[in-house]
Backbone bond lengths (Angstrom), bond angles and torsions (degrees), N, CA, C in turn:
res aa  C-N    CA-C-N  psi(-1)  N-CA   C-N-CA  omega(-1)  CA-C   N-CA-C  phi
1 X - - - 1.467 - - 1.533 108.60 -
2 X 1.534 119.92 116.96 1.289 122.85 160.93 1.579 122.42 -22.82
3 X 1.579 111.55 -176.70 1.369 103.60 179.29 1.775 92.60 -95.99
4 X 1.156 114.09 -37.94 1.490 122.61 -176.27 1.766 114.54 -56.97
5 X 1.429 100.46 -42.52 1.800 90.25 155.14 1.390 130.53 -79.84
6 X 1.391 98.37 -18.98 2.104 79.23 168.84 1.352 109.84 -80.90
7 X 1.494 115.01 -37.34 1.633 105.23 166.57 1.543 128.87 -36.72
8 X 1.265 108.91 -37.24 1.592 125.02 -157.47 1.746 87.82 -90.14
9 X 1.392 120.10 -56.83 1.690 104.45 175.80 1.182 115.73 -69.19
10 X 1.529 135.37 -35.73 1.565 124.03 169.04 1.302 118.66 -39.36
11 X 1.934 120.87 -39.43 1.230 141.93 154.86 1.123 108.34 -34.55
12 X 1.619 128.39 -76.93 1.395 130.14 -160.33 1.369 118.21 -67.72
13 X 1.465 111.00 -13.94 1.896 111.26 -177.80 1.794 85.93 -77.20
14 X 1.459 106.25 -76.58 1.158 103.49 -164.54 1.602 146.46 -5.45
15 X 1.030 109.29 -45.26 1.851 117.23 159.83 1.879 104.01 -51.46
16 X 1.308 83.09 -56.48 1.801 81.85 -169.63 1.314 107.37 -45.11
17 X 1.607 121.32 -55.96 1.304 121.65 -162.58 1.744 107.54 -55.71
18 X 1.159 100.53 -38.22 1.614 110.73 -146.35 1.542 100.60 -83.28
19 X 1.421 122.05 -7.47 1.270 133.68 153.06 1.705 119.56 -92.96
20 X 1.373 120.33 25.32 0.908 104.46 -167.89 1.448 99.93 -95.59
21 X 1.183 131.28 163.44 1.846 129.95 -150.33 1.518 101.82 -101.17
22 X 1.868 102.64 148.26 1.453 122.34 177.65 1.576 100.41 -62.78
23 X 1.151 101.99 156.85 1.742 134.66 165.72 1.161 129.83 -125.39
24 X 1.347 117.47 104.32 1.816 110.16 -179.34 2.139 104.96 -104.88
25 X 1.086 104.08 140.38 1.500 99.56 152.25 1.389 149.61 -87.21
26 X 1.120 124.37 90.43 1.867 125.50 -147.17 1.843 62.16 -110.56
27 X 1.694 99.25 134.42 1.478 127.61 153.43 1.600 117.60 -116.27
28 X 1.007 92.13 146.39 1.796 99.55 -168.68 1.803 95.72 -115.79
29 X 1.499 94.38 155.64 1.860 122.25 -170.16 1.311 137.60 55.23
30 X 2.004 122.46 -25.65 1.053 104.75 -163.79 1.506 127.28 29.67
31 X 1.503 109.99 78.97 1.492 130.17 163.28 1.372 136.81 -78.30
32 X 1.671 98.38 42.28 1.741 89.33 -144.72 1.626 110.84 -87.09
33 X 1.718 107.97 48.12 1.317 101.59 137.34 1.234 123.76 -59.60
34 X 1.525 111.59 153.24 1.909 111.58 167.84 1.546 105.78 -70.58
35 X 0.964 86.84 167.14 1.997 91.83 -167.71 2.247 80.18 -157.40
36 X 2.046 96.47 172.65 1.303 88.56 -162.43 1.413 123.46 -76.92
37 X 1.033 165.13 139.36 1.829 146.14 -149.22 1.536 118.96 125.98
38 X 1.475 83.45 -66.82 1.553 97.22 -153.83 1.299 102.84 -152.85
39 X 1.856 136.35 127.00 1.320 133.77 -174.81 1.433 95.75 -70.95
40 X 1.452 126.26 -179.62 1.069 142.71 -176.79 1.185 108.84 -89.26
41 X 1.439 145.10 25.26 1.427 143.97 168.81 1.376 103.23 -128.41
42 X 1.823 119.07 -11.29 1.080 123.46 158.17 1.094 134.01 -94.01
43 X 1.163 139.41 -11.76 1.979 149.41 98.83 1.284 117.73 -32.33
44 X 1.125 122.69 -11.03 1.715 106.37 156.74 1.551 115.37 -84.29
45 X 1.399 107.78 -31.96 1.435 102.57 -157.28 0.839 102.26 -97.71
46 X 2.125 138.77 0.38 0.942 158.50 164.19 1.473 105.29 -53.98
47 X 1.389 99.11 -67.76 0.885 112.08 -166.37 1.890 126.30 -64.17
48 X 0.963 95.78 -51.76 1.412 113.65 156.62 1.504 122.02 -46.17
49 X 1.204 115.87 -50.77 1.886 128.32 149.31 1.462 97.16 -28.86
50 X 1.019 110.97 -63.10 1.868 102.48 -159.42 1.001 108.37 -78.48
51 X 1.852 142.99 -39.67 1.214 149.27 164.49 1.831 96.76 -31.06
52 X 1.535 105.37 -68.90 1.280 104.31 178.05 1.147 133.06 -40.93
53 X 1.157 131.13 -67.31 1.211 159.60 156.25 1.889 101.42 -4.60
54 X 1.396 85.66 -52.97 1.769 106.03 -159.82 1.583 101.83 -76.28
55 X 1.595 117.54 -30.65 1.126 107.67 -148.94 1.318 137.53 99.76
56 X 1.565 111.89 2.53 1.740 114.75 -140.96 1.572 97.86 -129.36
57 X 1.281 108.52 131.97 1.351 105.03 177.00 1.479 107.11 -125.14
58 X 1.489 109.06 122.75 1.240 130.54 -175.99 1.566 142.37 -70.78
59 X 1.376 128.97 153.62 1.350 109.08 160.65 1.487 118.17 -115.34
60 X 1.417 98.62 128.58 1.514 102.15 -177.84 1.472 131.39 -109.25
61 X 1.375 134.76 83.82 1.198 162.08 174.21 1.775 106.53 -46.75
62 X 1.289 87.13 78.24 1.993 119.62 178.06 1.526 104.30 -72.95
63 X 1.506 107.32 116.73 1.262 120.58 -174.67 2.035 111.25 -94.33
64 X 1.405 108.60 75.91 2.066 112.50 -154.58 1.146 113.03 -13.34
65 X 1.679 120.33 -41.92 1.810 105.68 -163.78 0.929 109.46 -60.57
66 X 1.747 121.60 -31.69 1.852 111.64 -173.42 1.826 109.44 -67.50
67 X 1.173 106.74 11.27 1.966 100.23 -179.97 1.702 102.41 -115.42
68 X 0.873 107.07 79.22 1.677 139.23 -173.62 1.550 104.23 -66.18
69 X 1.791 102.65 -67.28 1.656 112.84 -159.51 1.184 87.63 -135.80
70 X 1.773 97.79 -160.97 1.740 121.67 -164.20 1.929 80.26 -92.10
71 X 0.921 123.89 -18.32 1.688 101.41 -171.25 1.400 122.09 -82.15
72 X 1.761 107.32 -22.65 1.182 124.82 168.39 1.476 123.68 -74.38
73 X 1.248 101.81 -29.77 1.810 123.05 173.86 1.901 97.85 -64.69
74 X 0.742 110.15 -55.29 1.785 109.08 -177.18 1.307 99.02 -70.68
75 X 1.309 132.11 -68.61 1.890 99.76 166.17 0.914 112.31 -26.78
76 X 1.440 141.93 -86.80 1.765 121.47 -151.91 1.558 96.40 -80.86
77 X 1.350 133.95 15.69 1.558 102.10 157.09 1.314 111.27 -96.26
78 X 1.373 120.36 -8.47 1.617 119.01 160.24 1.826 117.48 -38.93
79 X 1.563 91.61 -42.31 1.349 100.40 -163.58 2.268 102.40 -65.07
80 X 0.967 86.55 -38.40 1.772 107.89 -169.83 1.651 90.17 -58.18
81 X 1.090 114.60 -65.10 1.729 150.80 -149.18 2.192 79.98 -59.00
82 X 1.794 107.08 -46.66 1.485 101.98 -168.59 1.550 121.97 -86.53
83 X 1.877 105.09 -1.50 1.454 122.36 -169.43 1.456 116.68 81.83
84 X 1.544 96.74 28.31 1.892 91.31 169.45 1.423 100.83 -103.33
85 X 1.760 105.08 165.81 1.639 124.80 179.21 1.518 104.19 -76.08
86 X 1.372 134.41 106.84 1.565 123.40 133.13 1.530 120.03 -47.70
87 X 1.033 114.32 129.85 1.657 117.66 179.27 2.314 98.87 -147.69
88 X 1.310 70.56 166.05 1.763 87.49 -175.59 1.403 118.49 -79.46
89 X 1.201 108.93 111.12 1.808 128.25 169.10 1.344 107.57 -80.55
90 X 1.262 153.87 -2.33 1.393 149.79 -120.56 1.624 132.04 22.78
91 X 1.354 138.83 153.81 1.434 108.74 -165.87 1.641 111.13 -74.43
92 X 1.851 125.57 -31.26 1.065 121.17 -162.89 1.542 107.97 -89.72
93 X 1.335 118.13 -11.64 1.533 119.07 -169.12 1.649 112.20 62.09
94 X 1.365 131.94 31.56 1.034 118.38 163.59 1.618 129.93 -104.31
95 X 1.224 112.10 126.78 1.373 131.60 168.25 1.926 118.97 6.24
96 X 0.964 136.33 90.44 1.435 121.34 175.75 1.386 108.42 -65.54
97 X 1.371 107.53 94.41 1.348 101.80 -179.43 1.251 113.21 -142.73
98 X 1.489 133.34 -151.25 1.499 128.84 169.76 1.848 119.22 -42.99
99 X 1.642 101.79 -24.43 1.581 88.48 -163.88 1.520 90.55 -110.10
100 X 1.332 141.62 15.72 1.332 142.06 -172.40 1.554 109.55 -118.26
101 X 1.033 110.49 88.24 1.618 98.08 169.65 1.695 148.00 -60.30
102 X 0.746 118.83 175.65 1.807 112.37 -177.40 1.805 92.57 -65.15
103 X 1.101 135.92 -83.53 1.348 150.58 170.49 1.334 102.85 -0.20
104 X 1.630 105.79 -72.05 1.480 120.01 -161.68 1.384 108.41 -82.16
105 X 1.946 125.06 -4.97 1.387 114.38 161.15 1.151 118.71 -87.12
106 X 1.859 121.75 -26.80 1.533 124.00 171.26 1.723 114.56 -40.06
107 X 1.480 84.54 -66.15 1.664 86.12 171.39 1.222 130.10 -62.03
108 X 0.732 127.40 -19.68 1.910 132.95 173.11 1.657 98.69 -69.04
109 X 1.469 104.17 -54.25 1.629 91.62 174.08 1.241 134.83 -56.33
110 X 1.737 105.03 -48.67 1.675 107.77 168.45 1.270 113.82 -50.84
111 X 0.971 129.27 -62.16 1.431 138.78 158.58 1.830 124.49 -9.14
112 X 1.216 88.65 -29.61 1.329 93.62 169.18 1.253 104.87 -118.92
113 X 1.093 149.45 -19.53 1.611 162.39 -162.97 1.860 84.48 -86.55
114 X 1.375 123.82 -30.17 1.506 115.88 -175.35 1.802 99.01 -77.20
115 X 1.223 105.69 -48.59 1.525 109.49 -168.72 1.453 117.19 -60.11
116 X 1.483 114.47 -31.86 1.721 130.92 -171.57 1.899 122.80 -101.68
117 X 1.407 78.86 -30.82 1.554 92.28 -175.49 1.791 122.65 -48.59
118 X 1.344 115.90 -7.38 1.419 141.50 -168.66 1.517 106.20 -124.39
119 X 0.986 100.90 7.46 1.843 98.25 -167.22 1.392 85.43 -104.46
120 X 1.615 110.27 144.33 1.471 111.26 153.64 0.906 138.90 -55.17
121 X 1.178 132.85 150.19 1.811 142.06 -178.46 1.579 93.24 60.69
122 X 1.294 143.84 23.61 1.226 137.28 166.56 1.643 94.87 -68.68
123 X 1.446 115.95 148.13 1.447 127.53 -179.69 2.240 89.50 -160.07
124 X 1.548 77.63 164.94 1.644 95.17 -164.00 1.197 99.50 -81.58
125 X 1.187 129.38 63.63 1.875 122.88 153.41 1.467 137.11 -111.41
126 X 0.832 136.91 145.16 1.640 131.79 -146.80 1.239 113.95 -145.33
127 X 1.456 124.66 86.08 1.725 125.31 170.57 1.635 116.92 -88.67
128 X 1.080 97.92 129.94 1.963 114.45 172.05 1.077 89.48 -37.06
129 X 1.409 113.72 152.94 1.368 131.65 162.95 1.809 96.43 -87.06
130 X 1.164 110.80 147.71 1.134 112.61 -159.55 1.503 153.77 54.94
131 X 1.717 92.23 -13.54 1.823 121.12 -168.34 1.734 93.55 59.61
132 X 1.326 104.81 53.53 1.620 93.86 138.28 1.536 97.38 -131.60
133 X 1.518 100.21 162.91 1.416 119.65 -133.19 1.698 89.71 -135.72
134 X 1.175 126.66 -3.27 1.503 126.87 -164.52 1.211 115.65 122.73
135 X 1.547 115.55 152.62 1.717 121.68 173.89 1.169 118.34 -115.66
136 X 1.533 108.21 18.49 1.265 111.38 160.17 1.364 100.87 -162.53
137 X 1.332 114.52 161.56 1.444 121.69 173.55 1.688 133.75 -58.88
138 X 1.047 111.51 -4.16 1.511 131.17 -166.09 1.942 97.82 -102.01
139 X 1.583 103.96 -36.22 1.245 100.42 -172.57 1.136 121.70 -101.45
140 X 2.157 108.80 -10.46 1.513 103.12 152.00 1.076 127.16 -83.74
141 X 1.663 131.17 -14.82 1.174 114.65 -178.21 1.708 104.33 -89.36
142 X 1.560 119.30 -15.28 1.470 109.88 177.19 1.865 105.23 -69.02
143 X 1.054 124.63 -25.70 1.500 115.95 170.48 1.164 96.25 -84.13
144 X 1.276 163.35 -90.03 1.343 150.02 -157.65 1.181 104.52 -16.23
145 X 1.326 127.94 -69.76 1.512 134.37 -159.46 1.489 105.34 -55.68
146 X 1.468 108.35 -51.61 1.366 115.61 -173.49 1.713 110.93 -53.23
147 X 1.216 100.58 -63.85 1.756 112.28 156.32 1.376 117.30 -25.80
148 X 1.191 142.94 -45.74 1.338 151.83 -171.22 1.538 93.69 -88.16
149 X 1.050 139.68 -46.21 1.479 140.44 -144.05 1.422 86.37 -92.44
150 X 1.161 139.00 -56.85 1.207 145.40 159.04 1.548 140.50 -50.53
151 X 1.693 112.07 15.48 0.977 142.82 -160.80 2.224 110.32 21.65
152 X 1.102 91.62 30.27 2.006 85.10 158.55 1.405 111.25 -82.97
153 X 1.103 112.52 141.06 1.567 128.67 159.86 1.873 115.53 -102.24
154 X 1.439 90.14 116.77 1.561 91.11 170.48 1.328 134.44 -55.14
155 X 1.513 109.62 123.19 1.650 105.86 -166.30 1.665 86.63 -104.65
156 X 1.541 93.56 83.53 1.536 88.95 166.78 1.841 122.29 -91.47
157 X 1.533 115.80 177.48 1.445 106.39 -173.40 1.089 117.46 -113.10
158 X 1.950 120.06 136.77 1.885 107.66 174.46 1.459 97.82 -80.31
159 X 0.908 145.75 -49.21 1.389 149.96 -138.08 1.687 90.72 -112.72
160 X 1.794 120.84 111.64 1.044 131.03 149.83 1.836 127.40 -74.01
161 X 0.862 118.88 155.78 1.400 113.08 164.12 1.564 125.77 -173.15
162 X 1.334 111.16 161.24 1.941 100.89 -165.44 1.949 94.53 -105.64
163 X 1.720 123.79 61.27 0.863 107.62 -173.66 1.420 127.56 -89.01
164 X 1.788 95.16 -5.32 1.196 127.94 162.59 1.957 109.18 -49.14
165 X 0.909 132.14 -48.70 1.246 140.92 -141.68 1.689 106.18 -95.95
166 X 1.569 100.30 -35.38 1.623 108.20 -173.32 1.326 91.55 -95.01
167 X 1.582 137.20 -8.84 1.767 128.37 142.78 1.122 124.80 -44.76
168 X 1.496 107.85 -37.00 1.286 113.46 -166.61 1.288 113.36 -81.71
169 X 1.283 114.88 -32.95 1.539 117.74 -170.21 1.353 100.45 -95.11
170 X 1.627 139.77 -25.76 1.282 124.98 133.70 1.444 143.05 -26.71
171 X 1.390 103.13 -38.27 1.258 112.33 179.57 1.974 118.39 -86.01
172 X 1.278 100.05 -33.19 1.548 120.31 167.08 1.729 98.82 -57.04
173 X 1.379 123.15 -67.41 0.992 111.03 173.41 1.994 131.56 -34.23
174 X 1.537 87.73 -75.61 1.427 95.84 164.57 1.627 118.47 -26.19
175 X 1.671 127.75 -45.08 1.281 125.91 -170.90 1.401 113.93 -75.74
176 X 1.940 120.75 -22.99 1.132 126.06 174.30 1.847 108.07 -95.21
177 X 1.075 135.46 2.50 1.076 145.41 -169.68 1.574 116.96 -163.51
178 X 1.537 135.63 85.45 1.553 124.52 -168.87 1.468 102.25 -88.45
179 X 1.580 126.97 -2.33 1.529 114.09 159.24 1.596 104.60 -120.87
180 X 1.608 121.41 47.73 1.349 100.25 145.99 1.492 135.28 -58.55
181 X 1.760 108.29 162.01 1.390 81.45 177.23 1.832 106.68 -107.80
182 X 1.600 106.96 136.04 1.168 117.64 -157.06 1.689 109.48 -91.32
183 X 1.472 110.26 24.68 1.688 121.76 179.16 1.553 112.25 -53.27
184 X 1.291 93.52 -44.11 1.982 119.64 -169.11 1.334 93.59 -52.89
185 X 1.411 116.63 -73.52 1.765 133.37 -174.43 1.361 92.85 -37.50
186 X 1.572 123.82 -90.16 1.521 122.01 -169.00 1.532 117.45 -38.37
187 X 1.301 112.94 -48.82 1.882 108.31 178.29 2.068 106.21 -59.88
188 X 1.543 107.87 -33.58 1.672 93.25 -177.01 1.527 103.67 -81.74
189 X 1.418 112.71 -37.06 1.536 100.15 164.17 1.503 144.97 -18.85
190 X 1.618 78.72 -74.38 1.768 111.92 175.67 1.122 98.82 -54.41
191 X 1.864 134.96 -70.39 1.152 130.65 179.05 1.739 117.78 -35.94
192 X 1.427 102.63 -59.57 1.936 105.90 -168.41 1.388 96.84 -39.00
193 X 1.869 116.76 -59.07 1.542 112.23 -152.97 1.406 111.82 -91.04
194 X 1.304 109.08 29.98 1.410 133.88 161.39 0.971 123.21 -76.43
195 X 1.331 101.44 -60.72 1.503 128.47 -162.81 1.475 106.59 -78.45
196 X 1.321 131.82 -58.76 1.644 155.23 144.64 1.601 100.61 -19.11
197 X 1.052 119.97 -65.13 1.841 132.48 176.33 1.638 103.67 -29.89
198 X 1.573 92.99 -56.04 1.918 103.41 -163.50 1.347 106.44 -80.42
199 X 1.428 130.88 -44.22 0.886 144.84 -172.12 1.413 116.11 -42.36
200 X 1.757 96.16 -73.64 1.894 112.53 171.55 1.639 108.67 -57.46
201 X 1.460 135.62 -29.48 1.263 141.56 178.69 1.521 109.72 -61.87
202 X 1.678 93.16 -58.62 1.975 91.38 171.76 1.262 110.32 -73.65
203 X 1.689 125.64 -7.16 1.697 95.83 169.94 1.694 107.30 -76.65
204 X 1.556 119.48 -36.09 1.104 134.21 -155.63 1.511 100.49 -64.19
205 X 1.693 124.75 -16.97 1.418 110.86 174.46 1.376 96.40 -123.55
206 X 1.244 156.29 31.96 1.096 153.90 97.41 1.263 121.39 -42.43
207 X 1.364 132.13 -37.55 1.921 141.76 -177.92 1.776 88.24 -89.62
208 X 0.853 134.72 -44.32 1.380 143.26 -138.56 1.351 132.92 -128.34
209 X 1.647 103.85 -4.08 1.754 104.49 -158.08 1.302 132.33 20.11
210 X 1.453 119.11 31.71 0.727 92.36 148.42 2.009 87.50 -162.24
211 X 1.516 110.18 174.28 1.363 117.67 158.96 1.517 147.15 -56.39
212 X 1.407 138.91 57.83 0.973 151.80 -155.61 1.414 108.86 -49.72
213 X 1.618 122.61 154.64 1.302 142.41 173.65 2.130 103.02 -60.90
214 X 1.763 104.76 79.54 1.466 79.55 179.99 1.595 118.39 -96.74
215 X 1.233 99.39 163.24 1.241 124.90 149.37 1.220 155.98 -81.70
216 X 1.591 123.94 100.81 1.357 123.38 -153.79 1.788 117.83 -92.06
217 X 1.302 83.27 125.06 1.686 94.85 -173.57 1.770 91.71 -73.04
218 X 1.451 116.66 155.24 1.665 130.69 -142.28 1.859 107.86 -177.66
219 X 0.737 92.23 117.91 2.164 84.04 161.42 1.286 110.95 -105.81
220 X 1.532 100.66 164.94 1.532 114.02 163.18 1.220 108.00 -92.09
221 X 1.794 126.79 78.60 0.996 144.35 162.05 1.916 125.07 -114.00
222 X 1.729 107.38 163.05 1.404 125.29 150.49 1.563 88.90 -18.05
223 X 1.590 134.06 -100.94 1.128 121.42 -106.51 1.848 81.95 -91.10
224 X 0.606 154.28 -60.08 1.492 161.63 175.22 1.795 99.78 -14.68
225 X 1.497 96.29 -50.23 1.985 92.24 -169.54 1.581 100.85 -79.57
226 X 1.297 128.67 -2.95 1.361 123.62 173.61 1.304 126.62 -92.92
227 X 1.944 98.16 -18.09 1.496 102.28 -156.18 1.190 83.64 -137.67
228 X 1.337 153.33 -14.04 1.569 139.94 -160.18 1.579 105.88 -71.40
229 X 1.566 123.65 -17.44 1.457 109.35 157.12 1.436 130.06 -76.42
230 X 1.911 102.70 -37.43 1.659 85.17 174.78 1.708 106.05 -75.75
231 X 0.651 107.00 11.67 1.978 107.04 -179.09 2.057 96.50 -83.57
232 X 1.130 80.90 -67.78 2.331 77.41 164.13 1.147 105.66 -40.14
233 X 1.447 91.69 -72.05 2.176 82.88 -159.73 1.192 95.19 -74.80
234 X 1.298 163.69 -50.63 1.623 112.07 175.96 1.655 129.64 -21.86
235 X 2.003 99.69 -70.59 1.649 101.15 -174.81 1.913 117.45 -57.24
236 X 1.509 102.03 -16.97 1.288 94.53 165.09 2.088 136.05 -79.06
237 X 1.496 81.23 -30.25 1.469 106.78 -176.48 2.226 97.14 -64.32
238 X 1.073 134.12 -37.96 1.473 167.35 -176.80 1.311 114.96 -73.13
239 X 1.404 114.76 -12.39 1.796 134.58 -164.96 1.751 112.08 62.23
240 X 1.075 109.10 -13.87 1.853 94.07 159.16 1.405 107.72 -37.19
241 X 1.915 103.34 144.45 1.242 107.35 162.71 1.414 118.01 -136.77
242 X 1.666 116.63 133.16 1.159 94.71 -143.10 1.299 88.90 -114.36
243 X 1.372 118.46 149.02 1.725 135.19 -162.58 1.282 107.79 -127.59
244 X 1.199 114.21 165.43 2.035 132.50 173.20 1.647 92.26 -57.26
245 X 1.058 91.41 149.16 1.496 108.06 -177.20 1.358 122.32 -88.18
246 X 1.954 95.56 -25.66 1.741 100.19 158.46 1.523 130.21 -48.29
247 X 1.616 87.70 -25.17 2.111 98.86 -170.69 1.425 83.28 -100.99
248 X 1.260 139.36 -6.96 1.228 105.63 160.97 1.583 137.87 -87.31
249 X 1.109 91.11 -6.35 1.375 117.35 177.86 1.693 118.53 -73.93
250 X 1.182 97.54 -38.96 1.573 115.66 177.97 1.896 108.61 -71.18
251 X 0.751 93.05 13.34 1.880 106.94 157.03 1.066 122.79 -85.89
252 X 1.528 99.96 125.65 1.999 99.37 -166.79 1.561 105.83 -71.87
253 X 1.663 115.85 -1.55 1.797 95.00 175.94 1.741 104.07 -66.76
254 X 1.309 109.16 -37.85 1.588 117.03 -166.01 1.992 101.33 -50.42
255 X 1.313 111.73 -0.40 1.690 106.28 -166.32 1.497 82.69 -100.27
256 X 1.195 133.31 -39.10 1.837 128.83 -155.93 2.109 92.91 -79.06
257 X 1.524 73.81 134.96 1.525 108.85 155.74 1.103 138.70 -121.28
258 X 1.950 106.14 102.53 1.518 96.16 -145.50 1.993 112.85 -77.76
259 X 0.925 105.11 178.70 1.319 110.08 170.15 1.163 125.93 -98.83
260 X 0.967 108.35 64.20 2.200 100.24 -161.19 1.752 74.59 -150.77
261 X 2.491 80.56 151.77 1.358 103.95 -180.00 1.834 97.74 -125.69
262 X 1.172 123.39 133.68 1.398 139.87 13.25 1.901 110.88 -61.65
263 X 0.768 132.89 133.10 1.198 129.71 175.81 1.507 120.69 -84.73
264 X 1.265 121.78 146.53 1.946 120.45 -175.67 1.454 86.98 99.61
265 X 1.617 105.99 -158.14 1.335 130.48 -166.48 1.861 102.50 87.29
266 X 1.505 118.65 -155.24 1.156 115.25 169.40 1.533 97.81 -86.73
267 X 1.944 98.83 163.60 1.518 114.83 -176.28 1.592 99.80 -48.64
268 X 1.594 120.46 -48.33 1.214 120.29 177.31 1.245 138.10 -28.90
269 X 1.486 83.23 -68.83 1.719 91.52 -178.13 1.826 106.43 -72.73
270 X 1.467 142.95 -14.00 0.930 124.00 -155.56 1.912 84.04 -104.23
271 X 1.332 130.56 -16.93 1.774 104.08 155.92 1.630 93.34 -91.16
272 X 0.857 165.54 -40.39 1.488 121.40 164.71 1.335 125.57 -23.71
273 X 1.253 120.22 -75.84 1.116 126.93 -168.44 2.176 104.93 -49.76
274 X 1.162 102.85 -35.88 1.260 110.37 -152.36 1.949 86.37 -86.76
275 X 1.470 136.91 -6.48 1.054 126.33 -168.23 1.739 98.71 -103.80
276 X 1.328 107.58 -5.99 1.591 107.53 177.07 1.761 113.13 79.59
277 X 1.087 105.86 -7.70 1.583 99.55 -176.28 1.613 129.47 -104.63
278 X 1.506 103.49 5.20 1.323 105.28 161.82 1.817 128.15 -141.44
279 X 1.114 102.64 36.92 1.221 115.10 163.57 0.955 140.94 -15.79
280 X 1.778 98.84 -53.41 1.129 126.63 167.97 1.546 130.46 -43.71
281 X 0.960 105.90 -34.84 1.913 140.55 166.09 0.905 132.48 -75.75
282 X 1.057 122.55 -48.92 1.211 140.99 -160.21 1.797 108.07 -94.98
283 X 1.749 91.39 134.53 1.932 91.16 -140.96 1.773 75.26 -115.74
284 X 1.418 154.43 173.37 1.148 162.08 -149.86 2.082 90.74 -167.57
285 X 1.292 127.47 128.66 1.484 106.73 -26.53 1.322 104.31 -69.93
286 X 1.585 105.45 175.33 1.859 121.20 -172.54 1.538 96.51 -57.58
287 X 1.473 111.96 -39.33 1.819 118.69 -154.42 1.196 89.73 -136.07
288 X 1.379 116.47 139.83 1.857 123.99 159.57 1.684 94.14 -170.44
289 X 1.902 93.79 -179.55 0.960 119.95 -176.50 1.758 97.81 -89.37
290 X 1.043 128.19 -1.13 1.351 126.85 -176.34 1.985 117.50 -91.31
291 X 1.502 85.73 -0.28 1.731 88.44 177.06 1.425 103.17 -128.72
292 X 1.835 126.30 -5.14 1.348 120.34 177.41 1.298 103.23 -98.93
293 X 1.346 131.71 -26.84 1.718 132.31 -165.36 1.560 111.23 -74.41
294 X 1.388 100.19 -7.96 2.161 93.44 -170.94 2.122 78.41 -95.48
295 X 1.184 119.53 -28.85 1.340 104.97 -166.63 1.196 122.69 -86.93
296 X 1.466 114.41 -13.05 1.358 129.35 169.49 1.256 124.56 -90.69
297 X 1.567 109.03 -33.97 1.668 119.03 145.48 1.651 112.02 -21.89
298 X 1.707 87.96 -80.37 1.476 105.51 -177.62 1.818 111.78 -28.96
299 X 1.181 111.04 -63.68 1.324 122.99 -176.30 1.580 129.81 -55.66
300 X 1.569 104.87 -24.89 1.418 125.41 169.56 1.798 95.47 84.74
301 X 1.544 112.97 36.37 1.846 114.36 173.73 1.585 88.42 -93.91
């Protein structure tokens, strides 16, 4: 190949790359019980390693009961100390759903809004525990309002995922085996939030024409402090680029509240669902352990 044709294809990638879509990291619970692997001051600093590493400053959606003492307080002031967002998980983490009332979710939030509200880099954002959003329409828009009146902004998610679940069965492993080798886990990992990445991206310019600033749903888990760097350098290696989550936020999808019942899931799927035109697709919940366990079965994870 001439010099004038590699010029001319270096040319032709280029558009592609240079559209290739933002990445923020929003982590959910801070669990910093020890779990089997790694204590919980060794998943922080893991974790934080890779944030670093990356460049990326996060939002982390602190669930209050895990802030116990002064030892737990210096974990999440690590997070402050590295320039990530503390924001509100609620303190109990339970479900807004049929058995949770409007009443009994206000308070769960303040409740944690008492424990965080003094913490550094704390800022007013507030994700469902679980991304459900209400079980009926009366009780998502009565928390919305309240939310607004109370100046929180919903740190809701484009990018769903069950990364929670392939922790778990990592971690089960680990208890029957403490030198398995955990290659398998990281390659289905890497693959799932691959696959989940493209998926919500092609709905987001199918709903949207165009590619939105997303946000990747994440735990403060085992498999995250082992793998949350090759999880970057993949989306980086791919032309993802992955940004502060504050600028990701500053995307006018993050302002829409869709109208669709089941309500929650990612922002995505809930104007999908709410635009009537893909139904067909669209599986309830978006993410579970009920579509990764027949494949991990399969695999013997």
């Amino acid at each position: 190949m001439n010099l004038f044709k590699r010029i001319f294809f270096i040319l032709l990638l280029l558009p592609s790359f240079a559209k290739a879509a933002d990445l923020a990291i929003t982590m959910d619970d801070f669990d910093i019980d020890d779990q089997a692997g790694l204590t919980a001051p060794e998943r922080n600093a893991k974790i934080l390693g890779a944030l670093k590493k990356h460049h990326a400053h996060a939002m982390l959606f602190v669930i209050g009961h895990y802030i116990r003492n002064a030892d737990d307080k210096k974990l999440l002031h690590a997070w402050a100390k590295n320039g990530h967002i503390i924001a509100n998980h609620t303190f109990s983490h339970l479900p807004y759903s049929q058995n949770q009332t409007f009443e009994a979710e206000v308070k769960d939030i303040e409740r944690c809004d008492d424990v965080l509200k003094h913490e550094p880099g704390f800022q007013k954002y507030f994700r469902y525990p679980m991304l459900t959003e209400g079980d009926t329409a009366e009780k998502r828009d009565w928390l919305r309002s309240w939310l607004g009146l109370h100046s929180y902004k919903i740190g809701s998610v484009t990018i769903d995922t069950s990364d929670w679940y392939i922790d778990a069965r990592l971690r089960d492993r680990l208890k029957k085996d403490p030198k398995a080798d955990l290659t398998p886990y990281r390659d289905y990992y890497l693959a799932h939030m691959w696959d989940r990445a493209n998926y919500y991206n092609d709905l987001s310019k199918r709903l949207l024409g165009r590619e939105v600033k997303h946000t990747l749903l994440v735990h403060f888990n085992l498999l995250e402090a082992l793998f949350l760097d090759d999880l970057l350098t993949m989306f980086e290696a791919r032309g993802w680029k992955i940004i502060d989550a504050k600028k990701a936020y500053q995307d006018p999808v993050f302002t829409r509240l869709p109208n669709s019942l089941p309500s929650g899931q990612s922002i995505l799927w809930g104007l999908a669902k709410e635009s009537g035109k893909y139904d067909k697709e669209l599986r309830y919940p978006g993410e579970g352990d009920v579509y990764e366990k027949p494949k991990m079965d399969a695999l013997g994870l």
